[in-house]
N, C-alpha and C positions, 0 to 999 in steps of 0.2 A: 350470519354474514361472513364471520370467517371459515365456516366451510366451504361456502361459495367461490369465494376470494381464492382458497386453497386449491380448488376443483380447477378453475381456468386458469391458476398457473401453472398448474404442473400441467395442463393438457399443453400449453404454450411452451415450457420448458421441454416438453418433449417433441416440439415442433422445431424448437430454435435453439435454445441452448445447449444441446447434444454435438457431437462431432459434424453430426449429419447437419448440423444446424448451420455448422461454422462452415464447413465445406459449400453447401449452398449460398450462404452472404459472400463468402469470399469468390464467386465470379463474378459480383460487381467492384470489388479491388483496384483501386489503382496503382498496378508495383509500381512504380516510379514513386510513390510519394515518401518511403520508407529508403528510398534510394536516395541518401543522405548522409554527410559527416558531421560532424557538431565537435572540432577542437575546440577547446579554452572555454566551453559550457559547463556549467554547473547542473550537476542533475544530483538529487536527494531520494533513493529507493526506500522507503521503509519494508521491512520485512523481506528483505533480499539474498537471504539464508538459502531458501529453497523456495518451489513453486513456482507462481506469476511472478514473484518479486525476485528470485533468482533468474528466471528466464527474462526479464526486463532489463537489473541489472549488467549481464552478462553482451543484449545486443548496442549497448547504451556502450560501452567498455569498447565495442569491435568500432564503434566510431567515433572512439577518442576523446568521450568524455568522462565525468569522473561520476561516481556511484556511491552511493551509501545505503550500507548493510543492512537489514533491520532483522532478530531474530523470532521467530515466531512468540517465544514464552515470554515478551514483551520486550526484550533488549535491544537497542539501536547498534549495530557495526555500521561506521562511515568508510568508506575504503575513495581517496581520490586516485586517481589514473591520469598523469599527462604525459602524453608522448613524447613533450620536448624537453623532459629532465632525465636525468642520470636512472639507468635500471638499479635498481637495489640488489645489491651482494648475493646470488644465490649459490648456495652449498652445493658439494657434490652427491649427500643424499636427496636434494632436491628441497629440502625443507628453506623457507623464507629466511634471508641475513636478518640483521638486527639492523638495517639502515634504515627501517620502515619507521614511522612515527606513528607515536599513541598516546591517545588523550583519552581518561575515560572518567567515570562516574561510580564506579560500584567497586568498592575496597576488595583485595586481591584480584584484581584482574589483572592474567597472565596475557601477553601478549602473543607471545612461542603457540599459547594452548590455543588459541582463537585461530591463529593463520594455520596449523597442523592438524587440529579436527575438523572433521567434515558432520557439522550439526544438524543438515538436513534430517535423518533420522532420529533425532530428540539427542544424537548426541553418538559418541563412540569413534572410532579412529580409522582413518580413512589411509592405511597403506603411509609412506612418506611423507605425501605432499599436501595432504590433506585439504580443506576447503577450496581454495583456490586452483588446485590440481583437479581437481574434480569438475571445475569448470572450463577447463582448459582443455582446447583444441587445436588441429592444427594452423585452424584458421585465426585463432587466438590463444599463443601459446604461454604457458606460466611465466614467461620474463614480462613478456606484455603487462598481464595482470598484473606482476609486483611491481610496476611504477610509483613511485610515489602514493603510496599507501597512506592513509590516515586513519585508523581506527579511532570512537567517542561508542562507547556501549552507554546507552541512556534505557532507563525502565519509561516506558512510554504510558503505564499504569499510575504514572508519579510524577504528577505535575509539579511537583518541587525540582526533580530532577531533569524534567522536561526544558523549565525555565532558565535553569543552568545551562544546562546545554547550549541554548540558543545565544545567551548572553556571552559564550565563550565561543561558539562558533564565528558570528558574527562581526568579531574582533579579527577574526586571520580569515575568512571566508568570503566569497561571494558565491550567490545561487543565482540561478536561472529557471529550474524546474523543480517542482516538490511533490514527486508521486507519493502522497497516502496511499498502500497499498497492506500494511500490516494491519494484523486484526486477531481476534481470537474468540471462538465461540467456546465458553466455560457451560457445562452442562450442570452443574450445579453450582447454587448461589454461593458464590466467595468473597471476602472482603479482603483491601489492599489494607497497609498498615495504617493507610489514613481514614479506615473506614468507606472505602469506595467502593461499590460491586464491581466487580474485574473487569467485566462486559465491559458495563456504560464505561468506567476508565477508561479504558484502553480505546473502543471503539467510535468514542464521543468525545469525552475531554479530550483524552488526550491526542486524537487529530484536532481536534479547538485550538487545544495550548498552542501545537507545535506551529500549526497553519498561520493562526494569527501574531503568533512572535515573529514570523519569517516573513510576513508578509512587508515590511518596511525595508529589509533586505531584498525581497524580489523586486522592489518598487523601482531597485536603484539599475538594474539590469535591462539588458535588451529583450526583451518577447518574452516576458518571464508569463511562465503556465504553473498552474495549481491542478493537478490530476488529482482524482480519488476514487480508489477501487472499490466502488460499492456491491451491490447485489442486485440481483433479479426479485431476493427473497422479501426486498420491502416492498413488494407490489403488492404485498399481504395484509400490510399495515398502515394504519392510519397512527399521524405521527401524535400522538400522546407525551405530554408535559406533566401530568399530576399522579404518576409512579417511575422516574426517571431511573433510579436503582431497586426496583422489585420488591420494596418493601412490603408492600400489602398485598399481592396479590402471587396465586400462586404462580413458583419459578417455572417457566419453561426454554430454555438455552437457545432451544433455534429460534421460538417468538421474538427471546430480548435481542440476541442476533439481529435479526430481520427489521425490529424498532433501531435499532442504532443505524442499521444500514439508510432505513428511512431518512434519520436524524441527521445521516451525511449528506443526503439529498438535499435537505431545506439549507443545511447549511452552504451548499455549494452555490443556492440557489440566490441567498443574501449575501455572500461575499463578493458573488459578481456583480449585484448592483451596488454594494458599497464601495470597490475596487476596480473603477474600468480601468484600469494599465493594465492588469494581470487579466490573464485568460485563467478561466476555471473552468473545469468539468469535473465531469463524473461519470464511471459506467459499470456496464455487466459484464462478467470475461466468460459467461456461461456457467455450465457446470463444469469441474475440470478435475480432472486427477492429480491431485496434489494431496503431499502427507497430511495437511491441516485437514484435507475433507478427510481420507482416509482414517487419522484421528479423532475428528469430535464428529463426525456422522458413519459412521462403520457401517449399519443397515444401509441406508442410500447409495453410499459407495457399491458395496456387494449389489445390491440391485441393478446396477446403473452399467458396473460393468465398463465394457470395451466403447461402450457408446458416449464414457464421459470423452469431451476436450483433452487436448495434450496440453501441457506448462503453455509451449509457444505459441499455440491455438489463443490459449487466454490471455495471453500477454501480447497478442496482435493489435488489440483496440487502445492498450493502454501505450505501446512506443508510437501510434498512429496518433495520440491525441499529446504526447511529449516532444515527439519530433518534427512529423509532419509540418509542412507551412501550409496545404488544404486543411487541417486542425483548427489553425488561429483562425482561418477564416470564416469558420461557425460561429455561430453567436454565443458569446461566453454564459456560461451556468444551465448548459443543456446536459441532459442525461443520455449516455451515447452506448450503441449495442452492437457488437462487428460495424463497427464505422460508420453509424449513421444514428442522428438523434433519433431516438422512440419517445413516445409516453411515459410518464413518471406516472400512472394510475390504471389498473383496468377499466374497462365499459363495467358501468352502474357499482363501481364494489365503494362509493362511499367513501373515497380514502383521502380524500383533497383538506388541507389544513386551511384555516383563517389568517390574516397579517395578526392578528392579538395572538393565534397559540402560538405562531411563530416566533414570532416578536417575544415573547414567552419562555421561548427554548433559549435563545439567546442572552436572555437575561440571567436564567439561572448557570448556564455555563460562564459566563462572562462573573458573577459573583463567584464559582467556583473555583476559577481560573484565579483572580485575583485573590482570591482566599490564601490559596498556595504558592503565589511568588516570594 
């Protein structure tokens, strides 16, 4: 069955998820509906380093809201942006003043080091101006960006530190939006300090933890949305409860992938009926060129070539389901693909769960979750 399941998504992914793919959905597009400002909204980017989550970040920023960094190798950067406070100090080598504010989580965290590096590439120094410089153009140039800055680096693997977070956010913060967009495929089986496989952590709890602590914060807000960056790659998978970190079976990195992508589905799927104020979704940004594919799938990439997605190609469905008011107006807890709900299952592949395994998964994050506040 999962060769079958394999066979018609990739024949599907090479129909639709390719550039070619994007370019065709996008002449049913509404530009007008991204033809929007959003001062004095709260928007929360996970994984906003580089990629979808940088290229998200970044159109989120040109209208005037504020963004939060998330870094691939699990780290949270929150960076706010308001236009109607004082610019922050910038030097004549262009490097960020020290007017910027930082709150974080993980002992020696340099401030100077975070706004000066450009960590897209796992890391190394970006000339001057570093991260920020890097995303800056003329249409959005580095003074803009250094607004009111707020840095909180959270391990997103670390539901201890996840729960902090939120508890000290929540005190000086209001949210509006919360794109789940970080993630991380480990190709080999690793455990966190708490004994967690990295996967499930990162790609399960800890979108759990964060989603469900924010959610009584989003409650208090106007049109407040829950986005989550999932995958095309859980159409592969049938959502599974009785190996949630790999213990018995052998590891495979894009499989556990693909199960956790699954696992965002269901959960996006029982948030929106537990939650009707908040809009939730979920979707596919295709295949896309971004370093995280580049790093943990190197064959695919190479194969795939010129024909993957650009960054803003993949990050079109997700500022369309953050920003957009034709967004709200879909039914909350649908699974959405170049702007328009698809199926969450293939024809005949078997992959549809029960209210008991669901009801299931829940239980056991919900004990997991509470284990580690």
């Amino acid at each position: 069955m999962l060769l079958y399941r394999s066979a018609v998504w990739f024949a599907k992914g090479l129909r639709e998820y390719t550039k070619s793919g994007y370019e065709s959905a996008s002449k049913d597009f509404i530009p007008d509906d991204l033809e929007v400002q959003v001062p004095g909204r709260a928007f929360m980017v996970t994984g906003g380093n580089s990629g979808i989550g940088k290229a998200t970040a970044f159109e989120i920023a040109k209208r005037d809201g504020f963004v939060e960094f998330h870094q691939v190798a699990q780290f949270t950067w929150f960076v706010e942006i308001k236009t109607e406070r004082k610019v922050p100090e910038v030097r004549s080598s262009g490097r960020a003043g020290t007017s910027s504010h930082v709150s974080h989580l993980v002992p020696g965290f340099d401030q100077r080091r975070v706004l000066e590096e450009d960590w897209e590439e796992g890391g190394g120094r970006n000339g001057e101006t570093g991260y920020l410089a890097s995303v800056a153009t003329a249409e959005c140039p580095l003074r803009f960006l250094l607004l009111n800055i707020f840095l909180h680096i959270v391990d997103l693997s670390d539901p201890k530190t996840v729960w902090k977070f939120v508890e000290n956010f929540k005190q000086e913060h209001t949210l509006n939006v919360l794109i789940n967009n970080a993630g991380c495929m480990v190709n080999k089986r690793e455990l966190t300090e708490d004994g967690l496989e990295k996967n499930f952590a990162t790609n399960t709890l800890g979108v759990y933890v964060l989603t469900t602590a924010l959610i009584p914060v989003l409650e208090k807000e106007h049109d407040p949305r829950v986005v989550t960056v999932s995958s095309g790659g859980m159409l592969v998978q049938k959502l599974s409860t009785d190996d949630l970190q790999s213990e018995r079976t052998a590891f495979d990195g894009t499989m556990v992938y693909a199960q956790n992508k699954r696992q965002q589905v269901v959960l996006t799927e029982r948030w929106a009926r537990a939650h009707p104020a908040i809009h939730f979704s979920c979707m596919h940004p295709g295949w896309v060129d971004t370093p995280g594919v580049r790093l943990s799938m190197p064959g695919f990439h190479a194969r795939l070539g010129a024909r993957l997605r650009s960054e803003a190609q993949g990050a079109d469905t997700v500022l369309w389901l953050a920003l957009a008011p034709t967004a709200a107006a879909q039914p909350s807890g649908r699974f959405f693909q170049d702007r328009k709900p698809v199926p969450t299952h293939l024809p005949l592949a078997r992959t549809s769960s029960s209210p008991a395994e669901e009801e299931k998964l829940i239980e056991i994050l919900e004990e997991l979750a509470q284990r580690f506040k």
